[in-house]
VOGU-3710 file (C-alpha; in Angstrom, 3 decimals, decimal comma):
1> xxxxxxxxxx> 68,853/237,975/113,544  68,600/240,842/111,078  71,270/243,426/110,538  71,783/247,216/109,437  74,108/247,294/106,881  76,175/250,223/107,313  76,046/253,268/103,684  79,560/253,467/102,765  78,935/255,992/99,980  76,760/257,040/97,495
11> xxxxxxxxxx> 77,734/257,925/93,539  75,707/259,627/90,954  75,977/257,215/87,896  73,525/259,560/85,766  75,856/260,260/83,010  76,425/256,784/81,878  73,149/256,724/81,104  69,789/254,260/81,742  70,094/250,440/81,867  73,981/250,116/82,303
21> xxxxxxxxxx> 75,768/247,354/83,965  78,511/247,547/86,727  81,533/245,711/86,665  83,887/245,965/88,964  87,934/246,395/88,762  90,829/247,913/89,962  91,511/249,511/86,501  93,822/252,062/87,158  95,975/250,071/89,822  95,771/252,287/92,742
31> xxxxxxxxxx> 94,604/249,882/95,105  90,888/249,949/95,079  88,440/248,600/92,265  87,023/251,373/90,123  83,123/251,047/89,090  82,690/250,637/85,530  79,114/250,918/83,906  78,411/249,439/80,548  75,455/250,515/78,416  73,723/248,098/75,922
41> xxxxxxxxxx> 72,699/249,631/72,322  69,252/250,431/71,625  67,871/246,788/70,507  64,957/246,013/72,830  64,508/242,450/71,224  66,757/240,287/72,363  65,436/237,379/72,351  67,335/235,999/69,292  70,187/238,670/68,733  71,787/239,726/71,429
51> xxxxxxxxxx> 73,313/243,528/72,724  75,956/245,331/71,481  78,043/248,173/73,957  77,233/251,314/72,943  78,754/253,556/75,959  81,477/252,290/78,489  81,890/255,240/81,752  84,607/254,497/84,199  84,357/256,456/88,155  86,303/256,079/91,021
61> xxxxxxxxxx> 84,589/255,023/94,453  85,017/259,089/95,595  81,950/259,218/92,512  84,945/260,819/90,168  84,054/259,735/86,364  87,299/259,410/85,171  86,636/258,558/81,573  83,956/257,508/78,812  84,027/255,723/75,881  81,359/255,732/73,297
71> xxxxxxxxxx> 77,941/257,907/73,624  75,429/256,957/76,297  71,851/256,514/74,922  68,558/257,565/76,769  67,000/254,569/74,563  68,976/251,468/75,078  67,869/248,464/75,823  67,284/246,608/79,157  69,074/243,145/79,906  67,305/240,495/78,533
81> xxxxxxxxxx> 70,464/239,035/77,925  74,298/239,449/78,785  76,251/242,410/77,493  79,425/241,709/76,072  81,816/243,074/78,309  84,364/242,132/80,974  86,898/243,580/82,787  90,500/241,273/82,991  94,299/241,757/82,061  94,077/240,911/78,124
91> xxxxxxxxxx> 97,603/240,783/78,238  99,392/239,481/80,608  101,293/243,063/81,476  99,723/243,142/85,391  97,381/246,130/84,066  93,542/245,320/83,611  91,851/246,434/80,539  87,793/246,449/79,658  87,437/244,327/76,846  83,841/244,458/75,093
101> xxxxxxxxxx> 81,900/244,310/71,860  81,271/247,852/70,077  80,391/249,137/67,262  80,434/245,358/65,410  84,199/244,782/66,885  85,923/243,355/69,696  87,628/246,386/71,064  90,251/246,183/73,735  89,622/249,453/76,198  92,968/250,956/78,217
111> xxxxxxxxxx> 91,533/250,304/81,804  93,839/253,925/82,707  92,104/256,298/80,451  89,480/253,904/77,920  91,418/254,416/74,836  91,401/251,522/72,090  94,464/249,231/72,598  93,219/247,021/69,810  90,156/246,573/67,429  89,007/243,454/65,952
121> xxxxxxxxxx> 86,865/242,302/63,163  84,161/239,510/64,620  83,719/236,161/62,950  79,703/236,801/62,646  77,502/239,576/62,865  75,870/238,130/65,885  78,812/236,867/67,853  78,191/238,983/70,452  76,066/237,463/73,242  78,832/237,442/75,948
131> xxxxxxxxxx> 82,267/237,129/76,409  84,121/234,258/77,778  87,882/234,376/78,904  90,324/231,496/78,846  93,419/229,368/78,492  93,091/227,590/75,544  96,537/228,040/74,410  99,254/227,683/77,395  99,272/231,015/78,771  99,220/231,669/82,165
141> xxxxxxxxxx> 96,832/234,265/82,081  93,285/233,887/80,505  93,944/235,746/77,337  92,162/233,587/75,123  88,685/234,700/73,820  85,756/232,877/73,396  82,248/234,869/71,720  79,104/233,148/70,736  75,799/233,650/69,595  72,532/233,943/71,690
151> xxxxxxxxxx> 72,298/229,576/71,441  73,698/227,988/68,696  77,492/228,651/68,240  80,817/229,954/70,053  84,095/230,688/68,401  87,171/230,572/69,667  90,428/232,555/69,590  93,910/232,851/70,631  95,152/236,060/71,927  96,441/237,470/69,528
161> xxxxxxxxxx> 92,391/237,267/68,100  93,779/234,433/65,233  90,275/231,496/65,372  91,221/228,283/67,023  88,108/226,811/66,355  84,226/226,630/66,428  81,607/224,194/67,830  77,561/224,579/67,226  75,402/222,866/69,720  73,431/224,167/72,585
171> xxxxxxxxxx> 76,231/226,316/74,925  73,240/227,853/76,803  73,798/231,698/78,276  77,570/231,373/79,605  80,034/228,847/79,413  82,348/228,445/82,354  85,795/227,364/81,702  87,918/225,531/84,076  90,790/222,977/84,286  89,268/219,790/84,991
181> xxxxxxxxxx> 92,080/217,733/84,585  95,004/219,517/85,927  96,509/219,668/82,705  97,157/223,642/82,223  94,454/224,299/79,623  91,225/225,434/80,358  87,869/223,066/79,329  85,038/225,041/78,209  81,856/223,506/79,503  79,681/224,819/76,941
191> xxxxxxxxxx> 75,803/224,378/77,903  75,538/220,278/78,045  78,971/219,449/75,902  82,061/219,134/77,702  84,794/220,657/75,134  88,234/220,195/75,771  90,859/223,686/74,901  91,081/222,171/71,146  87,389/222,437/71,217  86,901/218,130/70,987
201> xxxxxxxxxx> 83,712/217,644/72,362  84,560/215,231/75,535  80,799/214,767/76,656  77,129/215,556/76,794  74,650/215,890/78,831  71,695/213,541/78,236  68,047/213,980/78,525  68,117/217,721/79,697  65,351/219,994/78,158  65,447/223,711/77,095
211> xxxxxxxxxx> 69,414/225,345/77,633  72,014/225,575/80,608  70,849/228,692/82,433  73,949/228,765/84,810  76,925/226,222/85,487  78,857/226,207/88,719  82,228/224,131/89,700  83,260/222,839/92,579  84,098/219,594/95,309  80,558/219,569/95,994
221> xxxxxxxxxx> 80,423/216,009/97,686  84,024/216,238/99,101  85,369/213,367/97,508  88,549/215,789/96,456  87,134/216,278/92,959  85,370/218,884/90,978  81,916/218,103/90,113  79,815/220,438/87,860  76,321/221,453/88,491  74,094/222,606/85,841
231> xxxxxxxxxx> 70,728/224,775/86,911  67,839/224,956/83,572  65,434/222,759/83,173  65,899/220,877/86,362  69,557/220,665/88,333  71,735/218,163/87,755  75,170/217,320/89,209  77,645/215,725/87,236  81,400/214,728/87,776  84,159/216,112/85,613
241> xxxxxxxxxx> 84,023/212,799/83,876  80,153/213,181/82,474  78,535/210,711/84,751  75,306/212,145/86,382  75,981/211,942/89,954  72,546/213,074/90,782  69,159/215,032/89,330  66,724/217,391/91,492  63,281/217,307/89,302  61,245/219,447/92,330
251> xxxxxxxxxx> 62,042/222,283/90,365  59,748/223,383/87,227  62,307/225,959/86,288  66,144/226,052/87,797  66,999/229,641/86,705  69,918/230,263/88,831  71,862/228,227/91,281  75,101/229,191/93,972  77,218/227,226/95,360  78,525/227,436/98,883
261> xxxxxxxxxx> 79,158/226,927/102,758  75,577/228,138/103,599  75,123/226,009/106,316  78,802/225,026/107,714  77,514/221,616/109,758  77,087/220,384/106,620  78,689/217,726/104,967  80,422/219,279/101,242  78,724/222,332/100,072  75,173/223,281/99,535
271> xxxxxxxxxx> 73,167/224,365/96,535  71,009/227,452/97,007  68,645/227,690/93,362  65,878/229,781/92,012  63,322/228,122/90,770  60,545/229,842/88,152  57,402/228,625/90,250  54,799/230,667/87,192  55,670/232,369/84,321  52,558/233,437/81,953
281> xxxxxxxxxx> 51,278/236,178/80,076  48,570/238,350/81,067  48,434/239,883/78,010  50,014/242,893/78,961  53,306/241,177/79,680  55,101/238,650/81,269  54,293/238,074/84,977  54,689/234,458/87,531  56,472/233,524/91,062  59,955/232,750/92,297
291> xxxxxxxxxx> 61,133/230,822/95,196  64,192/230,135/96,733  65,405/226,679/97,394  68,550/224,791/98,847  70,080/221,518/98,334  72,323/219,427/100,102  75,628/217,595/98,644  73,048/214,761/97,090  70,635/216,907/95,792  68,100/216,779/98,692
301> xxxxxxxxxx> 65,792/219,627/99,412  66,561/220,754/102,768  63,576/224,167/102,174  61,804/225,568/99,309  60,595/229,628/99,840  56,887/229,838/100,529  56,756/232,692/98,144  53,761/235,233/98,901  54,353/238,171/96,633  54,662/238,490/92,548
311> xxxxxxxxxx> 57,766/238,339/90,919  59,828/235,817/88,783  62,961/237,422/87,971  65,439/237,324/91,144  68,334/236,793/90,486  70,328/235,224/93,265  74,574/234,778/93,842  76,675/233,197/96,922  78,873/236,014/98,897  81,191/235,070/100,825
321> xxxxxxxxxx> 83,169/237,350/103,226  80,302/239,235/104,385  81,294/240,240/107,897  83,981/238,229/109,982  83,738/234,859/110,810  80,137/234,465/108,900  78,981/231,238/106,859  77,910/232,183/103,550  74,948/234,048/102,402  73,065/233,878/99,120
331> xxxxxxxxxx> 72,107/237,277/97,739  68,812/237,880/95,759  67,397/240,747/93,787  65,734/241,915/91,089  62,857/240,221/93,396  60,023/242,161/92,317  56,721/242,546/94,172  58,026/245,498/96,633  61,182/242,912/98,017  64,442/244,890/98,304
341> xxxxxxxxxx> 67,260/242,842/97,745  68,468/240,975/100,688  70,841/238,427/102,000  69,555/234,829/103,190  71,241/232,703/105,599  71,432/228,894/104,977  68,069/228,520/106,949  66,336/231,048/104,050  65,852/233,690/106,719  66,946/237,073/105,407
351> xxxxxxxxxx> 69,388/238,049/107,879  70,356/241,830/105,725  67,859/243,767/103,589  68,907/246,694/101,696  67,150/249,837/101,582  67,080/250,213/97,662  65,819/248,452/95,166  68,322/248,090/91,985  70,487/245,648/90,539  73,646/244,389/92,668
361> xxxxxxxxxx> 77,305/243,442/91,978  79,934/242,617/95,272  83,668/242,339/96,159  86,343/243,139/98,134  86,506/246,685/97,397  90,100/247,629/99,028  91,440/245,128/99,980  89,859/244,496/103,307  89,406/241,177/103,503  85,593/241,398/103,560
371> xxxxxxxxxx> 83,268/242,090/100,609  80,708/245,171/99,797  77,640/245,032/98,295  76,656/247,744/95,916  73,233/248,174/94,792  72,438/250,686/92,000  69,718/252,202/89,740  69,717/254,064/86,334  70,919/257,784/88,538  72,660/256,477/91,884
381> xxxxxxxxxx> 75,202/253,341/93,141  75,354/252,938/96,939  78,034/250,782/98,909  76,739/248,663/101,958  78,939/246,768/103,967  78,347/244,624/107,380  80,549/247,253/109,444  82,278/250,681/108,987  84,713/250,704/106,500  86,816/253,902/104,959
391> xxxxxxxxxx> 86,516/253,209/100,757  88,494/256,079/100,503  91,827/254,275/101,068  93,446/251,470/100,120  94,183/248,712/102,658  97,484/247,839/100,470  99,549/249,752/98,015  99,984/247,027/95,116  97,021/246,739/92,993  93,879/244,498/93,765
401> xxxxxxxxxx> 93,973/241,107/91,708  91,215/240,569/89,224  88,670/237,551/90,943  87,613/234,942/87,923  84,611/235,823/89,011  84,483/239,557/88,348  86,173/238,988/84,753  83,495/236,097/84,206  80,763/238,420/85,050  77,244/237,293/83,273
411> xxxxxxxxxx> 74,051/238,075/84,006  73,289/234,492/84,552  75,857/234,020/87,309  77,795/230,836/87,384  81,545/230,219/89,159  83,374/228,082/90,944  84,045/226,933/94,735  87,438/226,580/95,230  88,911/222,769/96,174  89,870/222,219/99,402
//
């Protein structure tokens, strides 16, 4: 059955400027997360050297910009691939900085008021295609800093920005970090190599075309274990020990994948994907199909989207904690061919559509216990949620933690499921 979602709020974004990205974080620690909108430079190539940050603008959910860092540009570039920027505590002090690429440097933003806490010299000039945050070095925070290039090469550092190491291979568009082995330290999955925190390559992938698109985590088949699926050229499950546990090939392009309870009879989780159906040139630009698709534990298609409009660039994520009691949904946009974004049950009926078209980014936005969708433009951000909800106060009075997931944010979205 379709529902309403309910218009918490609107917020004029205008004055960061076109083509930003939202990330979302409880910055200044008052107990609800703060919208911060990052603008790419000017580059409209990207193919081969990634974005810069040229402007960082900070509001409050009462549409309050509270500060701005760098010079918004009505020029820059749209997001043909990550921006390198992410919101997390850097330092382990409880407080969350933004911590982003700018101006050739690895800056370190004060998440209070944007000033530089630190300023760091990168290790090439096109280390810049995203940034990944880890434990690498003992910490229990993720302090460490990984950067790489669009797809040949990551470098990685301690926190105190001194290189650990390097590795060149194919990392594909984000590496996901995670402690397979229980042993403190973080392994960096890096497109088809396995890396351990000393950057010794573990294992590879074999016989997978093209790049890793997106890489999720989790106890997929419920054996107790983490398993590791991959979504590019086709989508492949592995276990945390390298051995292919199974391969879906009725995909011609496995741009994104999700994880999740989408359909809670189920044995393990499910694997909701987006698969690239056409993609050709017309000669005046790129056009082609989507569909959506879902998997079961082993791999086997349960539906595949019978796709009747245009448009090959959704982008779709799991959310969980939509309304009360509810499985999870998988939330698509940047659809294309006049569909608003909209949540899917584990059937692939869309059960919410929003009114707006726009990019989207979700969480718990006060500490609720259920999670908002916003969905935003280049002039206004809007807040849905599945009932009424007051954004205006805090539901607590100690700051709201930092999800891996919002500090891992990437336009290619990958994550993890937790065990258990």
């Amino acid at each position: 059955m379709r529902q309403e979602p309910y218009c918490l709020g609107a917020i004029d974004i205008s004055a960061a400027g076109p083509r930003c990205k939202v990330l979302l974080g409880d910055i200044n620690g008052d107990g609800r997360m703060e919208v911060v909108l990052v603008q790419p430079d000017d580059r409209q190539d990207v193919r081969y050297i990634p974005h810069y940050v040229q402007c960082v603008t900070a509001y409050d959910l009462d549409g309050k910009l509270l500060w701005q860092t760098g010079k918004p540009s009505l020029t820059a570039g749209r997001p043909g691939s990550d921006y390198p920027a992410q919101i997390a505590d850097m330092d382990g002090d409880g407080r969350l900085e933004v911590v982003c690429v700018m101006d050739g440097r690895l800056v370190v933003l004060n998440g209070v008021n944007g000033e530089v806490k630190a300023s760091h010299t990168l290790p090439h000039e096109h280390a810049h295609d995203c940034i990944i945050l880890a434990k690498l070095t003992g910490t229990d925070y993720a302090g460490d800093v990984i950067l790489k290039d669009r797809y040949h090469k990551l470098w990685a550092f301690d926190r105190s920005f001194n290189l650990l190491w390097t590795h060149e291979g194919n990392p594909g568009h984000y590496p996901w970090v995670y402690d397979y082995d229980g042993d403190g330290f973080d392994e960096v999955m890096a497109g088809y190599d396995m890396l351990d925190q000393d950057g010794t390559l573990l294992w590879s992938c074999r016989d997978l075309d093209d790049h890793a698109d997106c890489i999720w985590v989790g106890d997929v088949n419920g054996d107790g274990e983490a398993e590791l699926v991959i979504g590019g050229s086709v989508t492949v499950m592995y276990d945390c020990r390298g051995r292919e546990l199974w391969r879906y090939a009725g995909s011609i392009e496995s741009q994104h994948i999700a994880l999740g309870r989408f359909l809670p009879g189920q044995p393990g989780l499910q694997v909701a994907g987006l698969d690239r159906l056409v993609r050709e040139d017309d000669g005046k630009g790129l056009k082609g199909k989507d569909a959506l698709f879902l998997l079961d534990s082993e791999g086997r298609e349960l539906w595949k989207e019978d796709r009747q409009t245009d448009g090959w660039l959704t982008i779709i994520e799991p959310l969980r904690g939509w309304a009360e009691g509810a499985p999870d949904l998988i939330l698509a946009y940047r659809r294309g061919g006049g569909v608003l974004p909209t949540l899917y049950d584990g059937e692939g009926q869309p059960v919410v559509s929003f009114p707006h078209e726009g990019y989207a980014v979700h969480a718990d936005l006060v500490g609720s216990g259920l999670e908002q969708v916003l969905i935003y433009d280049d002039e206004t951000l809007r807040i849905y949620a599945s009932a009424p909800l007051d954004v205006r106060v805090a539901a607590g009075a100690a700051p709201l933690a930092q999800p891996k997931r919002l500090s891992h944010a990437t336009l290619y979205p990958g994550g993890e499921v937790a065990l258990g």
